[in-house]
VONUFI-681132 format. One line per field, with one value per residue (C-alpha): chain; residue in one letter; z, y, x; residue number from 0. Coordinates in steps of 0.25 Angstrom, whole numbers, plus 2048, in hexadecimal, padded with zeros to 3 digits. Example, Ala and Ser with C-alpha at 12.3 -4.5 7.8 and 13.67 -1.06 7.14 Angstrom:
BEGIN
ch: c(A | A) .
aa: c(a | s) .
z: c(81F | 81D) .
y: c(7EE | 7FC) .
x: c(831 | 837) .
i: c(0 | 1) .
! end
This chain:
BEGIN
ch: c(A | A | A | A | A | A | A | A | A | A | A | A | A | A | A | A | A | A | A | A | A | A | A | A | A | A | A | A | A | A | A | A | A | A | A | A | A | A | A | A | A | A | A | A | A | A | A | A | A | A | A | A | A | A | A | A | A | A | A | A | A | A | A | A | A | A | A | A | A | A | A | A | A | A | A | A | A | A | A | A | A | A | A | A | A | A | A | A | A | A | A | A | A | A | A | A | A | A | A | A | A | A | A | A | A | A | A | A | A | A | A | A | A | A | A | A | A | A | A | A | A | A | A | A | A | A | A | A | A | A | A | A | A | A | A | A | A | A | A | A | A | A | A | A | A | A | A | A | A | A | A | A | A | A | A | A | A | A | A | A | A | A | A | A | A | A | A | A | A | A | A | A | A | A | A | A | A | A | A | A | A | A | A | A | A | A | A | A | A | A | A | A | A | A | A | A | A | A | A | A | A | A | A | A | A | A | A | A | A | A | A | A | A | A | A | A | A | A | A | A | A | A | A | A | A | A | A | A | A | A | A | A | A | A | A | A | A | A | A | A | A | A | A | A | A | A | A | A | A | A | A | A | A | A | A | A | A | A | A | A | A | A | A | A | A | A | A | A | A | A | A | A | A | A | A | A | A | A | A | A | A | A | A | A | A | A | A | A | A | A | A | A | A | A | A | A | A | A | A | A | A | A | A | A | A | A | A | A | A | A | A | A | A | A | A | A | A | A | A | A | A | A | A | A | A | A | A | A | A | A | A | A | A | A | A | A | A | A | A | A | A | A | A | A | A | A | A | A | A | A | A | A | A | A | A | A | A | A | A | A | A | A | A | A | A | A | A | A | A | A | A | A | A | A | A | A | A | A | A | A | A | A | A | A | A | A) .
aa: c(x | x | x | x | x | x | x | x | x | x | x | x | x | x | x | x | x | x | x | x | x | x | x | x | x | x | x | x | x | x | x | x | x | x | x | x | x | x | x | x | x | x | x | x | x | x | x | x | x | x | x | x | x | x | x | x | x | x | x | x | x | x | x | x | x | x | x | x | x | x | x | x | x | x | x | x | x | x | x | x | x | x | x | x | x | x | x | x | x | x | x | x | x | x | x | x | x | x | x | x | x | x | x | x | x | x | x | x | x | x | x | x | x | x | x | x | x | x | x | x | x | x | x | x | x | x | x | x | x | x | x | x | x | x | x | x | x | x | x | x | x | x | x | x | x | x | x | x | x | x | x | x | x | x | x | x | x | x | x | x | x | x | x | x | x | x | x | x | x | x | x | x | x | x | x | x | x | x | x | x | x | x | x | x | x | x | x | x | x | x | x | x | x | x | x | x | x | x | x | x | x | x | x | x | x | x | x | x | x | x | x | x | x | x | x | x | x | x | x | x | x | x | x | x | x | x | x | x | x | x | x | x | x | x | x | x | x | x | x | x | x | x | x | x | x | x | x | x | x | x | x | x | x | x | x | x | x | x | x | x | x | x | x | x | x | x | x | x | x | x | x | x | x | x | x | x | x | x | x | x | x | x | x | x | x | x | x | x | x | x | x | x | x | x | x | x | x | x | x | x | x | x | x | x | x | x | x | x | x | x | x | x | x | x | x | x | x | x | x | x | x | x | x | x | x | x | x | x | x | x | x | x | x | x | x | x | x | x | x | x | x | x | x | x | x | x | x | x | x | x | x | x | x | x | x | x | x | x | x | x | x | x | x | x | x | x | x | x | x | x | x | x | x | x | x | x | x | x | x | x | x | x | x | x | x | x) .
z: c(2A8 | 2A1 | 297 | 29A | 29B | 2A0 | 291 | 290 | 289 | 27B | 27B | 271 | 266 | 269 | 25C | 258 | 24D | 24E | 241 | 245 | 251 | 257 | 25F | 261 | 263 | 26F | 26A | 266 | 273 | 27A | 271 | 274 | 282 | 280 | 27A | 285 | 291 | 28A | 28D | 27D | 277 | 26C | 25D | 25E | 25D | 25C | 251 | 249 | 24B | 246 | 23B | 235 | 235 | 22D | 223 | 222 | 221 | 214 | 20E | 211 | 216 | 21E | 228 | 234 | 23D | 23F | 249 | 23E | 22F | 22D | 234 | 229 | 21E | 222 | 222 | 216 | 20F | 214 | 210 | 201 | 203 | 202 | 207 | 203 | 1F4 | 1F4 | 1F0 | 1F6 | 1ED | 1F7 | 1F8 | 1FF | 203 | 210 | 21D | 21E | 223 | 215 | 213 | 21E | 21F | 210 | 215 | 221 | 217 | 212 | 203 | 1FE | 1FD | 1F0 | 1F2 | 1E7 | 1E5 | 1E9 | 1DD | 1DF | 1E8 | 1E8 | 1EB | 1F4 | 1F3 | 1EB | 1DC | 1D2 | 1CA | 1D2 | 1DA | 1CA | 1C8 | 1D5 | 1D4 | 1CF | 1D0 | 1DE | 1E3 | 1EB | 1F1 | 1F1 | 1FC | 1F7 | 203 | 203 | 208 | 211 | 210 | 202 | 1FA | 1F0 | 1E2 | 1DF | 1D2 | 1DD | 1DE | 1D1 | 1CF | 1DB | 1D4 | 1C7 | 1CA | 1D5 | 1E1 | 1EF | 1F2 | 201 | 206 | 20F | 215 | 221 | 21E | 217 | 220 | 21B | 20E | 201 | 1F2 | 1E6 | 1E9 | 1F6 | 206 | 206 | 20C | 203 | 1F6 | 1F6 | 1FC | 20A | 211 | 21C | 226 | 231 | 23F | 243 | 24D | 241 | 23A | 234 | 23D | 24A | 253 | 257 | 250 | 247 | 239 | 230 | 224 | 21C | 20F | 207 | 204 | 20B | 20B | 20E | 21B | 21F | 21F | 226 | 231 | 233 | 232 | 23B | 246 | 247 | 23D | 247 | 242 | 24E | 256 | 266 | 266 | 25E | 269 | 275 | 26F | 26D | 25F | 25F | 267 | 263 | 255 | 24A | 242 | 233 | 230 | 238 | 23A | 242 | 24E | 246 | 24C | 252 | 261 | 266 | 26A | 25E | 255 | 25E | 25D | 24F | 24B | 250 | 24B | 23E | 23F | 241 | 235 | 22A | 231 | 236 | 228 | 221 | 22D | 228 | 21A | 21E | 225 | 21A | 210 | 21B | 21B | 20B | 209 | 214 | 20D | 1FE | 200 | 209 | 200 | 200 | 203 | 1FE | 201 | 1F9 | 1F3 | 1ED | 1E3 | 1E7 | 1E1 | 1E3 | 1F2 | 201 | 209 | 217 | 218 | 222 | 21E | 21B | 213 | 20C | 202 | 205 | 1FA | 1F4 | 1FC | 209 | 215 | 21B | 228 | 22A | 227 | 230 | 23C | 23A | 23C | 248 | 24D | 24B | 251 | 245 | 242 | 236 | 22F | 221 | 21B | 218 | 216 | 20A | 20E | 203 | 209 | 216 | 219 | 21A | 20A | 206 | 1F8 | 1F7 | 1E8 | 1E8 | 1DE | 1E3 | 1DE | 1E2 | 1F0 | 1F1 | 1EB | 1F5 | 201 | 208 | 206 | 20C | 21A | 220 | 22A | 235 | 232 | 23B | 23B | 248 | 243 | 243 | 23B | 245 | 243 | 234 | 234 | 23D | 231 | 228 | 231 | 234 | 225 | 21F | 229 | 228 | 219 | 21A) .
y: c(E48 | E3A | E36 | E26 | E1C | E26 | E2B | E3B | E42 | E44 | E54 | E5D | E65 | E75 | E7A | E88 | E87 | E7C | E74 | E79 | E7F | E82 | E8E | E8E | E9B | E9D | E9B | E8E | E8A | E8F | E87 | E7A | E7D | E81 | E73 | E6C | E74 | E71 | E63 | E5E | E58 | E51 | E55 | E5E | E6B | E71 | E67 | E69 | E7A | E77 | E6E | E79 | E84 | E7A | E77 | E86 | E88 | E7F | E81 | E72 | E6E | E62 | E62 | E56 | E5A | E4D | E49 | E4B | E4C | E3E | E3C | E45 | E3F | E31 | E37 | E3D | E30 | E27 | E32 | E32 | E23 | E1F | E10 | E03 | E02 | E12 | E1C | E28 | E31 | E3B | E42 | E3B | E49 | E49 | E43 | E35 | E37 | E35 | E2A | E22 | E24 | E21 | E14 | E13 | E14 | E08 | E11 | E12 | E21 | E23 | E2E | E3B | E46 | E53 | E5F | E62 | E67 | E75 | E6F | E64 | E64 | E57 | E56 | E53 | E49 | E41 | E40 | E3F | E33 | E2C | E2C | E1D | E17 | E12 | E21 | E26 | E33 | E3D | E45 | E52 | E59 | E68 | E65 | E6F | E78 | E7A | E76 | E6B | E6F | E72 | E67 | E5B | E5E | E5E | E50 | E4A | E4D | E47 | E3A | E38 | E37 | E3D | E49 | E4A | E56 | E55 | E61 | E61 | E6C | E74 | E7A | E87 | E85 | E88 | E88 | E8A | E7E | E84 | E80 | E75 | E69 | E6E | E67 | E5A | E4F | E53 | E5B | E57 | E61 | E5D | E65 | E60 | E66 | E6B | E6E | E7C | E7C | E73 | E6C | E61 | E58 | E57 | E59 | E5B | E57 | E5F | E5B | E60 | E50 | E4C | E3E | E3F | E49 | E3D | E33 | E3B | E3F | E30 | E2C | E36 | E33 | E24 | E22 | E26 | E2F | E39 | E3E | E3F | E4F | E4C | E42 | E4B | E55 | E4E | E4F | E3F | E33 | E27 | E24 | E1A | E17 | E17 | E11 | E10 | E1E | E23 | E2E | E38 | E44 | E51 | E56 | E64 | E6B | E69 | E6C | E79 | E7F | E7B | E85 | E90 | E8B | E8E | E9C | E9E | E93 | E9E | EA7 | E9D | E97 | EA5 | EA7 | E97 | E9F | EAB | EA1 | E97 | EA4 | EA8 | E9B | E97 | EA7 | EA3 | E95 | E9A | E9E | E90 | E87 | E77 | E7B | E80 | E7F | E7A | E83 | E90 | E8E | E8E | E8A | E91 | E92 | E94 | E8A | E86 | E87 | E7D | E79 | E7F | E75 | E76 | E6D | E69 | E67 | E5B | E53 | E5C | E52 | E56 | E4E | E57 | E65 | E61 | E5E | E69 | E72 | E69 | E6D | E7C | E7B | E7B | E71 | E69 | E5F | E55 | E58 | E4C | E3D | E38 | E2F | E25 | E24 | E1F | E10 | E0F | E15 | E0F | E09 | E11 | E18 | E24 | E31 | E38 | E3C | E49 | E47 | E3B | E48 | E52 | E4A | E49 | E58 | E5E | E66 | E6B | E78 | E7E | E88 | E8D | E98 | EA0 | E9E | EAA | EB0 | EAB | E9E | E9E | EA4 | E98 | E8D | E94 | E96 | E87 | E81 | E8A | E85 | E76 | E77 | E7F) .
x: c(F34 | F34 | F2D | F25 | F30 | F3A | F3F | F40 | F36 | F3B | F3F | F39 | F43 | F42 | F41 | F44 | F3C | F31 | F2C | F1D | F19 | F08 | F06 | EF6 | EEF | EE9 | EDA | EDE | EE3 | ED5 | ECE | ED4 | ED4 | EC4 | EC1 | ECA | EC2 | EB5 | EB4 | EB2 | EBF | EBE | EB6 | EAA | EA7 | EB5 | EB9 | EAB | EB0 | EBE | EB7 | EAF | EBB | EC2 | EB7 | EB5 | EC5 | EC8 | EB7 | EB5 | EA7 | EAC | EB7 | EBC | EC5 | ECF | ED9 | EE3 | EE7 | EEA | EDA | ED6 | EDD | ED8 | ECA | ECB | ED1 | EC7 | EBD | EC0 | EBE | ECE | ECF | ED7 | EDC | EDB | EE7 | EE9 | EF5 | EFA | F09 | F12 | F1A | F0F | F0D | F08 | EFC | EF5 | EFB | EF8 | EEB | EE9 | EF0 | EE7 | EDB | EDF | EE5 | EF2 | EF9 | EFF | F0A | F0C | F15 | F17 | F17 | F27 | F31 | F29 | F1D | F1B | F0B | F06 | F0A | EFD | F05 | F0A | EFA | EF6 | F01 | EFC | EED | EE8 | EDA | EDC | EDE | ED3 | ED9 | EE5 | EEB | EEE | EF8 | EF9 | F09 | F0F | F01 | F02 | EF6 | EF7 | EF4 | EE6 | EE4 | EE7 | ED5 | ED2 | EDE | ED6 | EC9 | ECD | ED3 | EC5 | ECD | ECD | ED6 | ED9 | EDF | EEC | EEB | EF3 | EFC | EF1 | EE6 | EE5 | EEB | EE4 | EE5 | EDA | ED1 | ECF | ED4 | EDD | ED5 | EC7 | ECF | ECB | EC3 | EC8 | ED2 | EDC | EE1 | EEC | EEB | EF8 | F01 | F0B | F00 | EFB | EF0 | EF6 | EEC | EF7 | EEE | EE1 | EDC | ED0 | ECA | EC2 | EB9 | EAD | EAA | E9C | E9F | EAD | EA9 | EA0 | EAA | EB4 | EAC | EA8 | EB6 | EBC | EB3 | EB2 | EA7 | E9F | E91 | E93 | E9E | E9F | E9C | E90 | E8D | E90 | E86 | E7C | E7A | E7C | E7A | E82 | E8A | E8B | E98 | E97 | EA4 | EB4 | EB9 | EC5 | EC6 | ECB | EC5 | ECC | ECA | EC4 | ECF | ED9 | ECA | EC9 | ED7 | ED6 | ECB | ED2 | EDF | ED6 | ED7 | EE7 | EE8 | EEB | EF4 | EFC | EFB | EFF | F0B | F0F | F0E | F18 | F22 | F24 | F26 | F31 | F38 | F36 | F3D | F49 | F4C | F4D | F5C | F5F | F64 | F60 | F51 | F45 | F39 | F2E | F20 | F26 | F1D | F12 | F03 | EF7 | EF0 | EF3 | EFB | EFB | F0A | F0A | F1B | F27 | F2B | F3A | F43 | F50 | F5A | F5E | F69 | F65 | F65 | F58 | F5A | F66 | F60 | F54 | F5F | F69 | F58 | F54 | F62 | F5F | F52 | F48 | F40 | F3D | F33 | F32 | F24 | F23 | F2B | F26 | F1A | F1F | F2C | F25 | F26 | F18 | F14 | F22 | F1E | F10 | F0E | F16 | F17 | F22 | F2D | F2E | F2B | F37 | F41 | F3D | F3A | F47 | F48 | F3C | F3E | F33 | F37 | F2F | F22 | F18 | F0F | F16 | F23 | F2B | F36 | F42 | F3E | F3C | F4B | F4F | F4B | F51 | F5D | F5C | F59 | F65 | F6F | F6A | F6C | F78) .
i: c(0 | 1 | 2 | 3 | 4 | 5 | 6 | 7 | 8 | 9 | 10 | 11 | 12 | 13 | 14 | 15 | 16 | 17 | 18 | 19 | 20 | 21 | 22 | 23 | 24 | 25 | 26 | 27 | 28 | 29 | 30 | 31 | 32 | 33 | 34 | 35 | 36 | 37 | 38 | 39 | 40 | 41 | 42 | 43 | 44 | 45 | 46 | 47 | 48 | 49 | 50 | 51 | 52 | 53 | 54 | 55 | 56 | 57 | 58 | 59 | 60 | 61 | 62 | 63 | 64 | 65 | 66 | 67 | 68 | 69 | 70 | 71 | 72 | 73 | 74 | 75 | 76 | 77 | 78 | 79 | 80 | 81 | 82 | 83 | 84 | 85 | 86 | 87 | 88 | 89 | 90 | 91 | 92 | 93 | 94 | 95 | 96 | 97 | 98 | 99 | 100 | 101 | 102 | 103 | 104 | 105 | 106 | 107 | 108 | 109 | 110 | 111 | 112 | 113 | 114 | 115 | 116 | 117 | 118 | 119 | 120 | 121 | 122 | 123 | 124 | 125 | 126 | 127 | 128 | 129 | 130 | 131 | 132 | 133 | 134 | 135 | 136 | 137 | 138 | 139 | 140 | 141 | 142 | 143 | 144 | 145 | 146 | 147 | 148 | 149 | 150 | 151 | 152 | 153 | 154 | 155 | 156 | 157 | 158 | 159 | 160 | 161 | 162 | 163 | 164 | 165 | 166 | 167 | 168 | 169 | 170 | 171 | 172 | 173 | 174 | 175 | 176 | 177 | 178 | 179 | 180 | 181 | 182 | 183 | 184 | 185 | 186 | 187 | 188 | 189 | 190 | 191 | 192 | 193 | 194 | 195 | 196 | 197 | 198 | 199 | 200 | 201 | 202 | 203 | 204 | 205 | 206 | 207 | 208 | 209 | 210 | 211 | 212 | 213 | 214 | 215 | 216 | 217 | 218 | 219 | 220 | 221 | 222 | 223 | 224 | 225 | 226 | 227 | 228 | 229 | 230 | 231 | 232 | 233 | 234 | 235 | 236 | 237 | 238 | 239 | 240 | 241 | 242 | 243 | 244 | 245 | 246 | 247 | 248 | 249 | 250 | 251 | 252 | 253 | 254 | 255 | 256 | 257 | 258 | 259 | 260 | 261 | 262 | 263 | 264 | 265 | 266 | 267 | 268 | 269 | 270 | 271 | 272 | 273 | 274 | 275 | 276 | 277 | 278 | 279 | 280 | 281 | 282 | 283 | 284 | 285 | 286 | 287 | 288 | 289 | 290 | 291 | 292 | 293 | 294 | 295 | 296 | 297 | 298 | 299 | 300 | 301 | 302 | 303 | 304 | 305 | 306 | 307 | 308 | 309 | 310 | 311 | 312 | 313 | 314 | 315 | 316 | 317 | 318 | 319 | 320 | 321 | 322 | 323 | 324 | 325 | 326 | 327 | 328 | 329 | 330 | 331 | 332 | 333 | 334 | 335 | 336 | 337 | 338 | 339 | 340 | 341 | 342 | 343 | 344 | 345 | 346 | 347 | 348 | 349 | 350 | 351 | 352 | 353 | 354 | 355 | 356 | 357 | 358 | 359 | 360 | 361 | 362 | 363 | 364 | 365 | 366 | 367 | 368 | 369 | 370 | 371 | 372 | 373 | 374 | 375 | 376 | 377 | 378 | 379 | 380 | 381 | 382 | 383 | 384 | 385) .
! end
């Protein structure tokens, strides 16, 4: 079959072993197809019920289901009253999402460092050397599941700005200030599909900030004081808007398999736990690699990456080929945000993150792996480097 205007559907690489894979569980799947049967599709109750597992989850008392991490982060942002002639210091060893929306705020993102090549969370230094009066906020993101170092709040608190928790890779993570996402301000989780808990799309924002909950649940939602399922039951009548907001919300369906997604988070999390062990054990003796966090702080991760290093004057490109060739899949968490057109020029702390970042390799992990396809990697990296 042709695709529109007679071109051939682009084919889909049969990987032996997948850079992420979603198996959902049956109750999950039931829940969707409840919600789809029911007549109701998008936020209402289902949402409200995933809301409330997630606030109890993480000990926050606010939680807003978004249409995605980057909805949350913007929220959150615009919450903490970020706008023109703001900075917001944030790593530049992320995905761009918090960038642009800082950008799209009207703020400028000023980029920091990572602690080293063992520790690819953000360094405190370089967020000390980057804060100046006209900073409003920091994104503090738990890289690769691994939560940031706990004296990033108490930082944040002494210089009286904002920290924002990037916490896409991290739900489910924890370390002695409590859940990742309770830290600061707010709390950004990501439901993407390569995500530790995979809706395809979505995200949430939790906070224990009053005022910044009743900004975020004007903005999500048009800046409108009542939502279409308080309408359809009843409990209102008609609206006003307060102020411009966004359509920002997350639909029934992705809401109801994500409560149940809920309860297979830490086993799927501890299984992530086991693999990433397996393979950090099997690449010790490879040489031209290692993988980063051996040392590790304090606290739980999400282990959402198995994240290695190449060595020095390894072409990457190539490695990653000669894997794709053998049917094993790889990713780059992340390209530099500074090095992208777009924040070519913007204030930047990082040295270490320009010496590592054409070395990072990000190899497959997820929870139903089995040992077979661990060895496979394994197999695969060695020969690459070899």
């Amino acid at each position: 079959m042709s695709a529109p205007g007679g071109e051939e559907p682009a084919s889909v690489p049969q990987w032996s072993v997948p850079l992420a894979d979603v198996r959902l569980p049956p109750a999950a799947v039931s829940a969707a197809t409840e919600v789809l049967e029911g007549g109701w599709l998008s936020m209402g109750p289902r949402v409200e019920e995933f809301e409330r597992a997630v606030a109890e989850r993480t000990g926050s008392p606010f939680a807003f289901a978004c249409s995605s991490g980057t909805a949350a982060l913007q929220l959150a942002l615009a919450g903490a009253g970020v706008g023109p002639g703001d900075e917001v210091v944030m790593p530049s060893l992320s995905f761009v999402a918090g960038a642009n929306v800082t950008r799209e705020l009207g703020a400028e993102p000023v980029f920091c460092d990572v602690i080293s090549e063992d520790d690819l969370t953000l360094s405190i230094d370089s967020v000390e050397r980057s804060i100046t009066p006209q900073t409003t906020a920091v994104i503090a993101m738990h890289y690769g599941g691994v939560p940031c170092a706990p004296e990033l709040v108490d930082l944040a608190a002494s210089r009286g700005v904002a920290l924002i928790e990037d916490a896409a890779h991290a739900i489910g993570a924890s370390a002695p200030p409590g859940e990742c996402g309770s830290w600061g301000e707010a709390g950004c989780f990501s439901f993407f599909a390569n995500k530790n808990l995979p809706l395809g799309e979505g995200g949430m924002l939790v906070t224990a900030s009053d005022e910044l909950a009743e900004t975020v649940r004007l903005l999500r939602s048009h800046g409108m004081t009542t939502v279409t399922w308080q309408r359809h039951t009843g409990h209102a009548s008609s609206y006003d808007v307060l102020r411009p907001g966004h359509n920002m919300r997350l639909d029934e369906a992705r809401a109801a398999i994500g409560t149940v997604l809920l309860d297979e988070l830490d086993g799927w999390n501890a299984a992530r736990a086991e693999h990433l062990e397996a393979l950090r054990a099997g690449i010790g003796p490879i040489d031209g690699v290692t993988m980063p966090f051996a040392r590790r702080r304090e606290g739980r991760s999400a282990n959402h990456l198995a994240v290695c290093l190449l060595g020095e004057g390894i072409d990457r490109e190539e490695v990653r080929e000669r894997m794709r060739t053998a049917g094993v899949q790889t990713s780059v968490h992340y390209p530099p945000t500074h090095l992208f057109s777009a924040y070519r020029g913007a204030r930047a702390d990082v040295a270490v993150t320009e010496a590592i970042q054409e070395r990072v390799l990000t190899l497959p992990l997820f929870p139903h792996m089995t040992a077979d396809q661990r060895d496979r990697v394994l197999e695969a990296l060695a020969d690459s480097l070899g």
